[in-house]
VOTORTI-937224 format. One line per 10 residues: number of its first residue (from 1); their letters; for each residue x, y, z of C-alpha. Coordinates in steps of 0.25 Angstrom, whole numbers. Layout:
// residues N
NUM> a> X,Y,Z; ... .
END
This chain:
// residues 174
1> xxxxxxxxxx> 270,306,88; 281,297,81; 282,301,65; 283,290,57; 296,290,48; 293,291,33; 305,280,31; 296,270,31; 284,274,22; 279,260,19 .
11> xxxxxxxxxx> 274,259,35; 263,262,38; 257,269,51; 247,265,58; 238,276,65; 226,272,76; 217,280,76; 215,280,91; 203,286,96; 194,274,101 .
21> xxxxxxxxxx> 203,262,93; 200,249,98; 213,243,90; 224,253,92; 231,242,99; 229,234,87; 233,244,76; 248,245,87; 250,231,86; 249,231,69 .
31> xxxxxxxxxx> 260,241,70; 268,234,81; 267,222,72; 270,229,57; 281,239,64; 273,250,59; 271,265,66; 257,266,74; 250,281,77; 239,279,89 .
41> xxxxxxxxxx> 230,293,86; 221,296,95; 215,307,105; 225,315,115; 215,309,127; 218,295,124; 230,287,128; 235,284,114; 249,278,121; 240,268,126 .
51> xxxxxxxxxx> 241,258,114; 257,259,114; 267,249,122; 278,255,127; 287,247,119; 280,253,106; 290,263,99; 284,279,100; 292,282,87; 297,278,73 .
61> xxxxxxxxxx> 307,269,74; 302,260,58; 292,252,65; 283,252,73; 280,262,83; 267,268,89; 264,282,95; 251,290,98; 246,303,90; 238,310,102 .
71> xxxxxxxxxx> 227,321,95; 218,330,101; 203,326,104; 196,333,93; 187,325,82; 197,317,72; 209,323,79; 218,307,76; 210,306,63; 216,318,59 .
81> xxxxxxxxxx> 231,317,66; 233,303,59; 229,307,45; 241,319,46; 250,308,48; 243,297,39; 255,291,28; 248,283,16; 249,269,20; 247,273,34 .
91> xxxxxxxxxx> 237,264,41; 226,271,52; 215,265,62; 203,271,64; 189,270,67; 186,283,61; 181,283,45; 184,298,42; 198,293,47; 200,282,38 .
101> xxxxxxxxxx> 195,291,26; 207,300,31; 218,288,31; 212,284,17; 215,297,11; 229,298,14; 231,285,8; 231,277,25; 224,264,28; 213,263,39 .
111> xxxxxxxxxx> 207,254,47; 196,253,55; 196,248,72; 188,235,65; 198,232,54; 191,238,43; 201,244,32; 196,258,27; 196,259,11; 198,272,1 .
121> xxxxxxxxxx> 184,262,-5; 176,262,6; 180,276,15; 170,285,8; 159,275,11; 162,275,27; 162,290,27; 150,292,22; 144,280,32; 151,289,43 .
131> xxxxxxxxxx> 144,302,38; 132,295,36; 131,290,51; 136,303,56; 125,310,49; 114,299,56; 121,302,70; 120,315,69; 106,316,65; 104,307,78 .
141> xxxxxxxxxx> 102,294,73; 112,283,76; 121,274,67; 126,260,72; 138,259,78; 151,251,77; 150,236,83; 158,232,94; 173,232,92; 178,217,93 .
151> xxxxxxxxxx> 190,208,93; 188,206,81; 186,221,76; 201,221,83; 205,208,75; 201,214,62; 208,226,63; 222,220,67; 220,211,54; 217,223,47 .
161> xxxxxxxxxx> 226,232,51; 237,223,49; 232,219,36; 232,235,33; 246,236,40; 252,224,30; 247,231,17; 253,243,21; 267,238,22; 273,236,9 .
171> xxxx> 277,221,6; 293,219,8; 300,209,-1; 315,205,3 .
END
């Protein structure tokens, strides 16, 4: 994988969490659009390079460029290979609430699939929903799942992301 260059601290990265992400095609273009780096994460057995055109730059080059971070097909294995690589300020989507509570502690945005921000206010809350429903499914009960991903799921986290993406990026005066 590319290294981002540390010349250009105020931009953030953008890493998708890859594994079953209805918007990584999405989350390329608010990069293509912002100039900004983008990290697909995913399992070794997925064709990662999928997402990518052939005209995308593979490496650094001050904008916008795009690679793959391939891992192995353990339990967490791209939560745990974009936090190592995590800068404060960068930006990660996921669907994966332990992931998000990683990217807050170093000082990162996440976003959900649906649009919805993550917050340092509201993270401790979403864990313990998350332990809570594990611990009903594994004493054999059932807990409801997520809705139907829509248009307007997609919509949302494009207006989100780029909102996210906006904040990040200091404010240039001439």
């Amino acid at each position: 994988m590319a290294q981002r260059t540390t010349d250009r601290p105020d931009r953030p990265t953008i890493f998708v969490d890859a594994d079953a992400c209805p918007v990584t095609a999405e989350a390329i273009a608010v990069a293509r659009k912002h100039a900004l780096p983008a990290v697909i994460a995913g399992n070794s057995t997925q064709n990662l390079a999928r997402h990518i055109r052939r005209s995308d730059p593979r490496e650094d080059s001050g904008g916008f460029w795009v690679d793959t971070l391939a891992v192995g097909v353990g339990a967490d294995s791209a939560d745990f290979a974009i936090v190592e690589r995590l800068s404060p300020g960068d930006i990660v989507v996921t669907q994966d609430i332990g992931l998000a509570a990683m990217v807050l502690g170093r000082k990162a945005s996440a976003i959900g699939v649906r649009g919805r921000v993550y917050s340092l206010a509201t993270i401790d809350m979403d864990m313990e929903i998350r332990h809570q429903e594990k611990k009903i499914r594994r004493q054999g009960g059932r807990t409801k799942g997520p809705a139907a991903f829509t248009d307007e799921d997609r919509e949302h986290f494009a207006a989100n992301l780029d909102r996210l993406v906006r904040e990040a990026i200091p404010r240039r005066t001439p």
